[in-house]
MMTF fields as JSON, N, C-alpha, C and O atoms, coordinates in Angstrom:
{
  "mmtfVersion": "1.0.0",
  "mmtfProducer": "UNKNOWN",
  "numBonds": 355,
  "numAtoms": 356,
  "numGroups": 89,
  "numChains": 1,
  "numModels": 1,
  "chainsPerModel": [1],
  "groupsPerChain": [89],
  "chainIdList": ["A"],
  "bondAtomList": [4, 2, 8, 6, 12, 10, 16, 14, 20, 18, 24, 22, 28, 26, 32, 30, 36, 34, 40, 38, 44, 42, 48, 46, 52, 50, 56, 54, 60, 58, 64, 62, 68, 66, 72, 70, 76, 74, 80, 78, 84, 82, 88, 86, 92, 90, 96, 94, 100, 98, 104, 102, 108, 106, 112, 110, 116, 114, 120, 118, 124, 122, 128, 126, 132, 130, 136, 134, 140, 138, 144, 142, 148, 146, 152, 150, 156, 154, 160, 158, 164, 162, 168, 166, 172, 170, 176, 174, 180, 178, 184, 182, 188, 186, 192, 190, 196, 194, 200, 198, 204, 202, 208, 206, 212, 210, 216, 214, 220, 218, 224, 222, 228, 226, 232, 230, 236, 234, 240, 238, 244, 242, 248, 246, 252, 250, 256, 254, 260, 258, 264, 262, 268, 266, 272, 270, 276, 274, 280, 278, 284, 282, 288, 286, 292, 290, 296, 294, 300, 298, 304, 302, 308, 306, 312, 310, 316, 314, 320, 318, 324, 322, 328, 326, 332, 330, 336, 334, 340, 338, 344, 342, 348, 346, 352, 350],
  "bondOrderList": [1, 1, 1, 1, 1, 1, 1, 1, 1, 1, 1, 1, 1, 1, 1, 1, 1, 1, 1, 1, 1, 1, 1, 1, 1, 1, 1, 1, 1, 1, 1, 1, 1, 1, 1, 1, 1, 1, 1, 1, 1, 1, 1, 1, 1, 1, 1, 1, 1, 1, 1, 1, 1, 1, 1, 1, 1, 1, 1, 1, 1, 1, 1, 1, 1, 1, 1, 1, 1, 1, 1, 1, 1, 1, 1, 1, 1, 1, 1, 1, 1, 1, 1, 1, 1, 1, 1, 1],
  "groupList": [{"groupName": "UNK", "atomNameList": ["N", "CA", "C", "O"], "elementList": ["N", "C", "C", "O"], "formalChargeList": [0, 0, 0, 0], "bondAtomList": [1, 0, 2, 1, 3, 2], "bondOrderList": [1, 1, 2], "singleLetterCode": "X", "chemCompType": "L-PEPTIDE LINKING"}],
  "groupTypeList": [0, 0, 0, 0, 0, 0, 0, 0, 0, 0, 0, 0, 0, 0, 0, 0, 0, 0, 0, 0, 0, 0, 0, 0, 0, 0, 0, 0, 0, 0, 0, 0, 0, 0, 0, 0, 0, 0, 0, 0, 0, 0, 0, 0, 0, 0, 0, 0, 0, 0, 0, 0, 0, 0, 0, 0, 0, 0, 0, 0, 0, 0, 0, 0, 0, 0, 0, 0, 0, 0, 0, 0, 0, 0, 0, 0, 0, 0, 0, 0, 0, 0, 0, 0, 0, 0, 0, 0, 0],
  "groupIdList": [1, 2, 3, 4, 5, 6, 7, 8, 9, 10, 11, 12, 13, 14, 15, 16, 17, 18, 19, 20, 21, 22, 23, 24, 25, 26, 27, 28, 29, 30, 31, 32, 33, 34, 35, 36, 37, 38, 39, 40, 41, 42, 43, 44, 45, 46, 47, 48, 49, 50, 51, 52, 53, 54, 55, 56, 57, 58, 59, 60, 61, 62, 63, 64, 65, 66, 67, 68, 69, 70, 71, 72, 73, 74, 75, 76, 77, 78, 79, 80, 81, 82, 83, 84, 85, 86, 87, 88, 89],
  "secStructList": [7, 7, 7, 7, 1, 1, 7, 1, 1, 7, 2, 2, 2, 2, 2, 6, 6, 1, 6, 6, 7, 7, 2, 2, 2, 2, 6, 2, 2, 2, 2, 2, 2, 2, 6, 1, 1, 7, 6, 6, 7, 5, 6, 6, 2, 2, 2, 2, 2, 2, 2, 2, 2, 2, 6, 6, 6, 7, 1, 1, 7, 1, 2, 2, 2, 2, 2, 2, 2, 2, 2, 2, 2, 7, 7, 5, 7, 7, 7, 7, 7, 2, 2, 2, 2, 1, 7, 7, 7],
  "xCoordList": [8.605, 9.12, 8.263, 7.042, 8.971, 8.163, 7.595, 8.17, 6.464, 6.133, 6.639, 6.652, 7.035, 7.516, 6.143, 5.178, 5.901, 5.068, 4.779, 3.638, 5.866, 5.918, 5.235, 4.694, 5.373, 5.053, 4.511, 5.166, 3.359, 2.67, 2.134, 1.903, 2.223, 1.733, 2.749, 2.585, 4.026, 5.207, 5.391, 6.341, 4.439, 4.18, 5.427, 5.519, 6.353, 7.297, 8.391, 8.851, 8.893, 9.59, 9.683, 10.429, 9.131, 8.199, 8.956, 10.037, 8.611, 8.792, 9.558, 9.829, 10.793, 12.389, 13.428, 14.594, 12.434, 12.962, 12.844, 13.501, 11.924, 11.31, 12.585, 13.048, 12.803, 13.806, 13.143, 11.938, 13.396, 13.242, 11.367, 10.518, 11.143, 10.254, 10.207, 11.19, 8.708, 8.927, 8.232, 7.727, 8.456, 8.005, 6.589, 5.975, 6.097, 4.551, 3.757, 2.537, 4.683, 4.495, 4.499, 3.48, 5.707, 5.666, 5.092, 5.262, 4.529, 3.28, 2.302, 1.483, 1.96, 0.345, 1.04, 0.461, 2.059, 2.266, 2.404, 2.323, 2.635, 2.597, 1.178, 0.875, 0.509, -0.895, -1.237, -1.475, -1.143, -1.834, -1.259, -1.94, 0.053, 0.513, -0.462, -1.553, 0.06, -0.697, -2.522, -3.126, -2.783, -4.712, -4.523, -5.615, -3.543, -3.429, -3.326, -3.712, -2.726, -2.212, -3.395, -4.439, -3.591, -4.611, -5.329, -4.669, -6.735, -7.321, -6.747, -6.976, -6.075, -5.866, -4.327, -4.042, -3.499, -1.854, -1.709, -2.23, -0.845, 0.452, 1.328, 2.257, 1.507, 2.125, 3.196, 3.423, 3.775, 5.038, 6.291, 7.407, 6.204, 7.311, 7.39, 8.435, 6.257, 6.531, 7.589, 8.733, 6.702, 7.995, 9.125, 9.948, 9.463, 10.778, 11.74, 12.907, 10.963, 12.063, 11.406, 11.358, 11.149, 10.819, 12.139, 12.864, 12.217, 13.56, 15.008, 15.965, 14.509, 15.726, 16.475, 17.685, 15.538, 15.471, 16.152, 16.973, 15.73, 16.099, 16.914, 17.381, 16.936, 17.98, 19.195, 19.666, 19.834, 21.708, 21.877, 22.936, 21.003, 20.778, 20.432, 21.064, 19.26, 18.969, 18.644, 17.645, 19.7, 19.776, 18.876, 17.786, 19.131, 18.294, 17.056, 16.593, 16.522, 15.272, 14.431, 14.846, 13.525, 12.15, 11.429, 11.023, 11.244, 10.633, 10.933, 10.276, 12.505, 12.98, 12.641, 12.366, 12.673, 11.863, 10.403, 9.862, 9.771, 8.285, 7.979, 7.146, 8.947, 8.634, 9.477, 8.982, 10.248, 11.235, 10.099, 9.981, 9.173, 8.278, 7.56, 7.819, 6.42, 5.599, 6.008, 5.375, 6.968, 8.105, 8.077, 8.395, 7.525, 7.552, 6.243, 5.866, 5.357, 3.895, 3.151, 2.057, 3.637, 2.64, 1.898, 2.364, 0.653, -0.227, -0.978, -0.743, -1.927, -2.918, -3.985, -4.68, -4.479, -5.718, -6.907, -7.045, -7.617, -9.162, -9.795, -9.322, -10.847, -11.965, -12.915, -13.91, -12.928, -14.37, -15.375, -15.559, -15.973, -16.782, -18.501, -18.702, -19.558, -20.567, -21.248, -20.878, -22.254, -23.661, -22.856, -23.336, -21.77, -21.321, -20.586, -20.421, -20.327, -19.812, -20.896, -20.454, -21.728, -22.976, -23.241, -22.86, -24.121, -24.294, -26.142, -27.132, -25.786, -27.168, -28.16, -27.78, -29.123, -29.933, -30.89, -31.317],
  "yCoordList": [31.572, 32.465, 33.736, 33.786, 34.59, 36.34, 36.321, 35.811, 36.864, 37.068, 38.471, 39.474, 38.535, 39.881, 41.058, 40.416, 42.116, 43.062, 43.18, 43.513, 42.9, 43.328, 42.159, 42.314, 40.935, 39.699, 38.876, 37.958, 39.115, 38.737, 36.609, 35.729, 36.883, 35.31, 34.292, 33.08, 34.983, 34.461, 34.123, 33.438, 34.626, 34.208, 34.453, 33.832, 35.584, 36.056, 35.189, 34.449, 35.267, 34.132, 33.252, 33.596, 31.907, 30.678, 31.097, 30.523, 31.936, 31.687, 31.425, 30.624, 32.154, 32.095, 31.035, 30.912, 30.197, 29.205, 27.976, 26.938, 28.282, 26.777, 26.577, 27.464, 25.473, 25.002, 25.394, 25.17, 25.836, 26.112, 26.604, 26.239, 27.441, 27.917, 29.157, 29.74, 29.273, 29.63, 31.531, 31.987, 32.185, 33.377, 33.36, 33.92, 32.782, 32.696, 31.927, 31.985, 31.134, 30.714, 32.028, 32.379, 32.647, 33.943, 35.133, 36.09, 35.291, 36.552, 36.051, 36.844, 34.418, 34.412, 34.303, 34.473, 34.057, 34.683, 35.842, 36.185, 36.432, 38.074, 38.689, 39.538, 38.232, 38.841, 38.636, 39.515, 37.155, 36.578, 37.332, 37.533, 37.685, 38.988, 39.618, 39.559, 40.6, 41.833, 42.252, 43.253, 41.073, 40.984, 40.762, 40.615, 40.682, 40.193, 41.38, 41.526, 42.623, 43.391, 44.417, 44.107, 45.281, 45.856, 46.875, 47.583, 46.884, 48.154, 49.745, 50.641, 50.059, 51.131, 51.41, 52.473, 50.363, 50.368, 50.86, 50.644, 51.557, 51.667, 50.895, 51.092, 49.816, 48.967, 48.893, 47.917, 50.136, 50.63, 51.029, 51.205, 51.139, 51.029, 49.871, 49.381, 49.136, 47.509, 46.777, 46.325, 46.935, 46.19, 46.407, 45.523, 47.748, 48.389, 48.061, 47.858, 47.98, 46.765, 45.367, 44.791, 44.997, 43.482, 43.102, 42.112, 44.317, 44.074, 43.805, 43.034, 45.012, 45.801, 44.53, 44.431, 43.667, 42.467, 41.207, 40.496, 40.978, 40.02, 39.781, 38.768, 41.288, 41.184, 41.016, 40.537, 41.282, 41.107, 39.39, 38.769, 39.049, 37.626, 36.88, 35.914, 37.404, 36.435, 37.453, 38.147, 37.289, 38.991, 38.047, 38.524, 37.053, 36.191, 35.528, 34.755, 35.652, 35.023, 35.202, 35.955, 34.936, 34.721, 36.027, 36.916, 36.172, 36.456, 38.197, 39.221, 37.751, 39.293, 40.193, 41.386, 39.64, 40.275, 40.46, 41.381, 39.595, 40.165, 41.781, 42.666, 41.659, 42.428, 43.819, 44.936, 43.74, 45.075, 45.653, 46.878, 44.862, 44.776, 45.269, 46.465, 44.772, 45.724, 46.729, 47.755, 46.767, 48.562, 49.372, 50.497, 49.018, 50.257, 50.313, 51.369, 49.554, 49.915, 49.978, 50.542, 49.441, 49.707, 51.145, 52.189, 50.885, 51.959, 51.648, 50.631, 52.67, 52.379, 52.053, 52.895, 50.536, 49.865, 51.189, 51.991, 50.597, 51.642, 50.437, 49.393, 50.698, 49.605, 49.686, 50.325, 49.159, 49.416, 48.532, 47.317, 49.459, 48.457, 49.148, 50.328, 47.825, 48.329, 49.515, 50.439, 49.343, 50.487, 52.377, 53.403, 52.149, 53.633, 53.823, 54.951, 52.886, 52.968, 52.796, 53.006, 52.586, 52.331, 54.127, 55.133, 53.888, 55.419, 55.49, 54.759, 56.735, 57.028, 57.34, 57.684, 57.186, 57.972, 59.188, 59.294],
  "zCoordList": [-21.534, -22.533, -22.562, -22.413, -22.743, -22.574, -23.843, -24.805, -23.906, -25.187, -25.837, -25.122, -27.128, -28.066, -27.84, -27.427, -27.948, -28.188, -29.515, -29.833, -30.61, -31.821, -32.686, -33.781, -31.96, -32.42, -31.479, -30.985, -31.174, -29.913, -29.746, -28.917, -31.245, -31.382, -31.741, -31.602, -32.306, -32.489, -33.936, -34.313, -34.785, -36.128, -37.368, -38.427, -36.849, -37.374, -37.124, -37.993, -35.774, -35.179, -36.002, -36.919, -36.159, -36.063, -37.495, -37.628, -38.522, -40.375, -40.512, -41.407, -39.358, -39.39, -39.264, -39.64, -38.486, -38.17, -38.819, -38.73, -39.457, -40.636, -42.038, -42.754, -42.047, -42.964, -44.311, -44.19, -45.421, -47.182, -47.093, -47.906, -45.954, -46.189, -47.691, -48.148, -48.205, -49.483, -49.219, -48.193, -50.448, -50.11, -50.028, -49.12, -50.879, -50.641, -49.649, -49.5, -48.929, -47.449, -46.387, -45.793, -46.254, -45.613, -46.027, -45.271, -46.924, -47.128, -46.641, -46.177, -46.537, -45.773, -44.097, -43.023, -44.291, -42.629, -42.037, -40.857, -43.065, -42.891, -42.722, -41.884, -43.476, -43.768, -41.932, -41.104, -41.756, -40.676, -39.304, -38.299, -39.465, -38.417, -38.624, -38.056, -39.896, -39.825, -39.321, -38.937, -39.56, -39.307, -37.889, -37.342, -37.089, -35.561, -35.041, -33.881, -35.846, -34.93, -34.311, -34.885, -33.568, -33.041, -34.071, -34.831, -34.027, -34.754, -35.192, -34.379, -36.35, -36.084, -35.361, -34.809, -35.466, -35.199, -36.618, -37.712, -36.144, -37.497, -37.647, -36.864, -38.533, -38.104, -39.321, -40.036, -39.371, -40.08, -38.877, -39.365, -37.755, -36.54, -36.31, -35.883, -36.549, -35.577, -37.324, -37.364, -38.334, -39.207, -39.178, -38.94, -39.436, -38.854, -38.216, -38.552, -36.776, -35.623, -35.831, -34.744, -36.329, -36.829, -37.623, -37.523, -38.518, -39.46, -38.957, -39.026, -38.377, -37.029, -36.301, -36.099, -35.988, -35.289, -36.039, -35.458, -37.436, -38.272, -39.49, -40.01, -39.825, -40.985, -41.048, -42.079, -40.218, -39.73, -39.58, -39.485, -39.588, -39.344, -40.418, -40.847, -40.926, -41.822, -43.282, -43.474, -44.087, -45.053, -46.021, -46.338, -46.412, -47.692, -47.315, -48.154, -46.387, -46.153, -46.919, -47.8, -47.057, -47.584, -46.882, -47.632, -45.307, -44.561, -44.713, -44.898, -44.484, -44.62, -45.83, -45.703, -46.829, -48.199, -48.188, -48.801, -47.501, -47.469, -46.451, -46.649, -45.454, -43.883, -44.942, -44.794, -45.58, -46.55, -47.469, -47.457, -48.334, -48.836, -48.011, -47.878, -47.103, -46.018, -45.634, -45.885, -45.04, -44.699, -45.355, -44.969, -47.123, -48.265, -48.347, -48.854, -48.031, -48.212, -46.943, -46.944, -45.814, -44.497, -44.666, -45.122, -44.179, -43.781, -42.367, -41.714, -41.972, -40.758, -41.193, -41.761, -41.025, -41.953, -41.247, -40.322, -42.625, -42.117, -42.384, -42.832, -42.076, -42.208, -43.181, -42.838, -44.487, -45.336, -46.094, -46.012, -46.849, -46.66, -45.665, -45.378, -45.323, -44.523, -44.897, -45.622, -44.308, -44.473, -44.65, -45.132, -44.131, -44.505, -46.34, -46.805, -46.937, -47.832, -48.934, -50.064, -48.894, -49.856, -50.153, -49.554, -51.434, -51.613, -51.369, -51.4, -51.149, -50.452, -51.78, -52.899, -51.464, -52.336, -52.725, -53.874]
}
């Protein structure tokens, strides 16, 4: 099986397919995408066609409401935190 680009680990996939999975099952699968995806992606195109991909299909999911949800708030993570965020003296 080819692996997705958009869903490299299949984690999205995989939610879709689980029988009376719950929403708060698929936000920690979401999270667990999202912490997968590379440093510094924008990963507001990849939900997009994630959607693009699943909603005609599955309009009431669980999954699909979290990824509609991410689509209105995706950003490009920064990293914080560490010796740069402390204040100097």
């Amino acid at each position: 099986m080819e692996r997705d680009p958009l869903d490299h680990k299949g984690l999205i996939r995989e939610a879709y397919r689980i029988e009376a999975i719950t929403l708060g099952e698929c936000r920690s699968i979401f999270l667990d995408w999202a912490l997968s995806t590379p440093d510094g992606t924008d990963s507001r195109p990849m939900i997009a066609a994630l959607l693009d991909k699943y909603r005609a299909d599955f309009p009431d999911h669980p999954m699909t409401q979290v990824l509609e949800e991410g689509n209105q708030r995706a950003m490009v993570p920064r990293r914080r935190g560490g010796w740069r965020s402390r204040p100097r003296d």
